[in-house]
C-alpha positions as CSV (number, residue, x, y, z in Angstrom):
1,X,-17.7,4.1,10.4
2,X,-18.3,3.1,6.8
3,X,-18.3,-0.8,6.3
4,X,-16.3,-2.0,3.4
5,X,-18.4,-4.1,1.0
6,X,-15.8,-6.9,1.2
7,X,-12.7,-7.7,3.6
8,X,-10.7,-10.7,3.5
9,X,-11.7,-12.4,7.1
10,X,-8.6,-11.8,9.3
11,X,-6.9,-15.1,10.6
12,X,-4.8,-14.2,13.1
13,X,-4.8,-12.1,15.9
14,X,-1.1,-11.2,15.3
15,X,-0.6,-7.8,13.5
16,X,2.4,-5.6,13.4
17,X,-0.3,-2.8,12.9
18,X,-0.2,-1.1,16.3
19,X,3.4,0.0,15.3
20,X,2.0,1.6,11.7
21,X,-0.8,3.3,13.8
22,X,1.7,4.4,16.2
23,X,3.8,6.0,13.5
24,X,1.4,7.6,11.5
25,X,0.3,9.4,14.6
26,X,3.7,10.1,16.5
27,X,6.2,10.7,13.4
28,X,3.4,11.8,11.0
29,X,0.9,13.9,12.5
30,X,-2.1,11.8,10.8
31,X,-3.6,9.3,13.1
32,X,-5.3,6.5,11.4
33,X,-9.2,6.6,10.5
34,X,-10.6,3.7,11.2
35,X,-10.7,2.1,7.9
36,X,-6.7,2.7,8.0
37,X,-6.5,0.7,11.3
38,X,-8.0,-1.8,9.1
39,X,-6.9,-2.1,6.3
40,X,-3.6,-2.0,8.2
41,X,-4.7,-4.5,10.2
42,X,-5.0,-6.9,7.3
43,X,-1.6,-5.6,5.5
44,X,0.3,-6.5,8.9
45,X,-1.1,-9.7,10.4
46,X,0.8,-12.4,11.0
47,X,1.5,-15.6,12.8
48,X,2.5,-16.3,16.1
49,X,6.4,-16.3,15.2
50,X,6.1,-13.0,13.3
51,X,6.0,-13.6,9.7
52,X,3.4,-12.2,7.1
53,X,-0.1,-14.4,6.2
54,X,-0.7,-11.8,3.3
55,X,2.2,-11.9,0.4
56,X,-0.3,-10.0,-2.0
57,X,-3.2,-7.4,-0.4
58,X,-5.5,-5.2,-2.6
59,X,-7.3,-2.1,-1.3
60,X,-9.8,-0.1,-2.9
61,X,-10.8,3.2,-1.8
62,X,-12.5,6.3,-3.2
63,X,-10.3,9.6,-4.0
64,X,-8.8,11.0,-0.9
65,X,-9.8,9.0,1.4
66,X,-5.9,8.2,2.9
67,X,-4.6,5.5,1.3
68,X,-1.5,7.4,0.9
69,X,-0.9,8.1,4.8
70,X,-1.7,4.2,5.1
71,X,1.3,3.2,2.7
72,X,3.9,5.2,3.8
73,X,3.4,4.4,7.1
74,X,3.5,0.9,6.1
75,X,6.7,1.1,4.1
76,X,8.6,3.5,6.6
77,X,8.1,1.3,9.6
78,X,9.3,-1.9,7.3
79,X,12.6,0.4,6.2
80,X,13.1,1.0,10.4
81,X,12.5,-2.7,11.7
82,X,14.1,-4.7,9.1
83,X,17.8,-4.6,8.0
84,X,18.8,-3.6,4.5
85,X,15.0,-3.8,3.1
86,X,13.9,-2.7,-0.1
87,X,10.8,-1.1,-0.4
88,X,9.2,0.0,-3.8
89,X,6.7,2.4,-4.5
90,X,5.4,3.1,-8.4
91,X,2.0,4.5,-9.6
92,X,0.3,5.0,-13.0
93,X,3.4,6.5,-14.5
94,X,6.7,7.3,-13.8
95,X,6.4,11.0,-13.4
96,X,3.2,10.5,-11.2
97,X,5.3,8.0,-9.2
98,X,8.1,10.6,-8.6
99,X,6.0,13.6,-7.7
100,X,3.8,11.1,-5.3
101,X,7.4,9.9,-3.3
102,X,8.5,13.5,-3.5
103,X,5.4,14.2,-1.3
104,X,6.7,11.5,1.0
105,X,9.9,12.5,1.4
106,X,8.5,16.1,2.1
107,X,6.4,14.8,5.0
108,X,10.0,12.4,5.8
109,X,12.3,15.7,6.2
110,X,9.2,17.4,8.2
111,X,8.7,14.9,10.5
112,X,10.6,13.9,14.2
113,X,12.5,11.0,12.0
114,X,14.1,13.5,9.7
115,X,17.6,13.0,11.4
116,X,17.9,9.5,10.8
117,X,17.0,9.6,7.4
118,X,18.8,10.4,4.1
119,X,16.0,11.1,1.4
120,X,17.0,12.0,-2.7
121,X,15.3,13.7,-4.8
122,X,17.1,12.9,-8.5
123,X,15.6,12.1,-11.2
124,X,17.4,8.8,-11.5
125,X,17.3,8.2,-7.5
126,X,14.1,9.1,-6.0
127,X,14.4,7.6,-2.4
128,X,13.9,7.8,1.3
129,X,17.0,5.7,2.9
130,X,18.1,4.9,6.3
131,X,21.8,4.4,6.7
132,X,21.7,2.9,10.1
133,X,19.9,-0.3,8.8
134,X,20.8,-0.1,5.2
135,X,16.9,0.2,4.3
136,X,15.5,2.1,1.4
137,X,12.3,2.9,0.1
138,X,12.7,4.2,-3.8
139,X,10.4,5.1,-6.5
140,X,10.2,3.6,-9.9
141,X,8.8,3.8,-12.9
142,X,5.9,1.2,-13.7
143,X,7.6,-1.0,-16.5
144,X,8.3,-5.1,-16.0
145,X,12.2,-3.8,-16.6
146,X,12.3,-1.3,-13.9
147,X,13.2,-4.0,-11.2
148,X,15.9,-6.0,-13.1
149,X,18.6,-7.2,-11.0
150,X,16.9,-6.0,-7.9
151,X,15.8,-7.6,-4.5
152,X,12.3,-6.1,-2.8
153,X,10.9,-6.9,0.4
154,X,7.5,-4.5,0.0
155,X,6.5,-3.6,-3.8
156,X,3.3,-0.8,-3.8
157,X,1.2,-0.4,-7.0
158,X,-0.7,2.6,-6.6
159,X,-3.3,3.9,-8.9
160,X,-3.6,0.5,-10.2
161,X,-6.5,1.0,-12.2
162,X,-4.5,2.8,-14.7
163,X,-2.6,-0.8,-15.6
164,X,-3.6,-2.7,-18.4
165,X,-3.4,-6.8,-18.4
166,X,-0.3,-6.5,-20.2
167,X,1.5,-3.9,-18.4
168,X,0.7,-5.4,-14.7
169,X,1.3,-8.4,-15.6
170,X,4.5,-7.6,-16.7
171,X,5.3,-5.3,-13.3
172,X,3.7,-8.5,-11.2
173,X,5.7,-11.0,-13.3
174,X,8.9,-8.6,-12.8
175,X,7.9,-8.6,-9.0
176,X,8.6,-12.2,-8.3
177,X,12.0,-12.6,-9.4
178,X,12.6,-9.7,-6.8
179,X,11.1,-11.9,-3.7
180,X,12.9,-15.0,-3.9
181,X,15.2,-14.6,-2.0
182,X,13.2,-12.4,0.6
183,X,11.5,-14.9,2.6
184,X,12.1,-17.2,5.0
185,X,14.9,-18.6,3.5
186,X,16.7,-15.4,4.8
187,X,15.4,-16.2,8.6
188,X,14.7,-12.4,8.7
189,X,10.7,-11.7,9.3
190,X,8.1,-10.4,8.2
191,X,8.4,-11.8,4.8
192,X,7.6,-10.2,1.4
193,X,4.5,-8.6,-0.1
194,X,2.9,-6.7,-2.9
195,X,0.2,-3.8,-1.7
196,X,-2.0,-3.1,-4.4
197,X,-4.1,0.2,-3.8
198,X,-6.6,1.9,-6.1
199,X,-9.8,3.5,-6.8
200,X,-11.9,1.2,-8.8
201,X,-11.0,3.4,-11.9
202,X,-13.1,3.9,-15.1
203,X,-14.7,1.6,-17.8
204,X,-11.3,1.1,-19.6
205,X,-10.1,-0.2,-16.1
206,X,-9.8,-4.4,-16.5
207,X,-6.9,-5.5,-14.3
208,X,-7.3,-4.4,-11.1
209,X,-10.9,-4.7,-11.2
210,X,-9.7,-8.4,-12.1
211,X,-7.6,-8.3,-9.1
212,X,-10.6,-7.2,-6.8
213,X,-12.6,-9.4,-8.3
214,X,-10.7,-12.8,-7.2
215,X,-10.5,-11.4,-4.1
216,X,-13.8,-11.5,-3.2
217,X,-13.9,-14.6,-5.0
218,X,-11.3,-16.0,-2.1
219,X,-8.5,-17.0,-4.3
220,X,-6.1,-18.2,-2.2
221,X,-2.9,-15.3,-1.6
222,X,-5.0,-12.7,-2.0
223,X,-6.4,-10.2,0.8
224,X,-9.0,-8.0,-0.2
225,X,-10.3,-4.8,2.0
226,X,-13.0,-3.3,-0.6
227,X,-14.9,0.0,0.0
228,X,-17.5,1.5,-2.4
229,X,-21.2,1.5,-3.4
230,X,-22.9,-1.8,-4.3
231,X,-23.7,-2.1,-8.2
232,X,-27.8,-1.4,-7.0
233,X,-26.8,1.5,-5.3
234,X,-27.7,4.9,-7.2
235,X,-24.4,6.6,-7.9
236,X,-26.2,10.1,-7.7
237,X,-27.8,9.1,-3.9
238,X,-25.4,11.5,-2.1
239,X,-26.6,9.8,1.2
240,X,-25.4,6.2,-0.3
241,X,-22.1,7.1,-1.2
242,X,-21.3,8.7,2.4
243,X,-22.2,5.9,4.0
244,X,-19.7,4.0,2.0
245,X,-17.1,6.6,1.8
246,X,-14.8,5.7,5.0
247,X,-13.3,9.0,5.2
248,X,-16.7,10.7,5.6
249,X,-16.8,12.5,9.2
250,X,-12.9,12.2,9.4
251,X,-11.2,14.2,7.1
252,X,-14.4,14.6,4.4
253,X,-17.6,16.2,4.9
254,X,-21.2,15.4,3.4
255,X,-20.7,19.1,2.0
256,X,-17.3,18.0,0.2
């Protein structure tokens, strides 16, 4: 198992993870590598009366390497156990964020939890919803107005590293408003919380490389899990980057 050059040291040995795991495996077809029981670890824990330690977690992974499979099984298990949630998903633009929830809903309507679930697919409603609990999970487009007037129990940024300061700062500032309500003023666990997950990204990258960076700095309400190459590695030492790639010798091979 690849180690992650930084994780954010787990405090409690409460984690609604098991149930993610358990999803991903039973509804999904995808059990977890172990980097995604960890990371998932991390996203879930909690305290002894249920409710969420992490209200903002960043994750950084190479290309392909599952951080898709770990999100939606995060956000479809929060749509099943909590009534009426809101879950958000956007990426680095609003097209990408469509065609990445369409793939969702596809594994959605293939999976054992297809009857229970009422998934859209238009171009002004791109969501997964389950009428028994009044949950949805919806996709939007990556601007600070996108969320106006809403409520959100989970937002995910994905492909993060294509924000600049301005434009997360206005999604993150939008965010907030969103929450307020969420918590434990509703008496409903587990709380709310942002997942941030990326790849690293390219020279033009600042933000979430920011982001990463006061995670490992410990800023309080922030959880880091971090996986890549150290900056004295040699990014041409094939060896190197496998042993930091977690999804080597799962679902990636040296050859790949």
């Amino acid at each position: 198992m690849a180690t992650p050059r930084f994780i954010t040291p787990r405090r409690s040995p409460y984690s609604y993870a098991p149930k993610v795991a358990l999803l991903a495996d039973r509804a999904f077809g995808r059990p977890f590598m172990p980097w995604q029981h960890q990371a998932s670890g991390l996203i879930e824990e909690c305290d002894a009366d249920g409710w969420l330690l992490n209200p903002l977690v960043a994750i950084t992974v190479p290309r392909q390497s599952g951080k898709t499979e770990l999100v939606k099984g995060t956000a479809v298990r929060r749509v099943m156990s909590r009534p009426k949630a809101r879950i958000w998903y956007t990426a680095q633009t609003g097209i990408k964020a469509r065609e990445q929830f369409t793939e969702l809903i596809d594994d959605v309507e293939l999976s054992p939890l297809r009857s229970g679930f009422k998934c859209l697919r238009g171009a002004g409603d791109t969501s997964i919803n389950l009428p028994p609990t009044g949950g949805r999970f919806r996709a939007f487009p990556p601007t600070p107005d996108s969320l106006h007037s809403s409520q959100s129990d989970l937002v995910i940024l994905d492909e993060a590293w294509f924000f600049d300061e301005d434009l997360a700062e206005g999604i993150m500032g939008a965010i907030g408003p969103t929450q307020a309500t969420r918590g434990r003023k509703m008496g409903i666990r587990p709380g709310p919380q942002i997942i941030v997950v990326s790849t690293m990204g390219t020279a033009k990258s600042t933000w979430f490389p920011g982001l990463v960076d006061r995670g490992r700095a410990g800023e309080p309400g922030i959880a880091l899990i971090d996986y890549g190459i150290g900056p004295d590695v040699d990014p041409l030492d094939d060896e190197a980057i496998a042993a930091a790639h977690p999804a080597i010798g799962h679902t990636q091979s040296m050859d790949v």
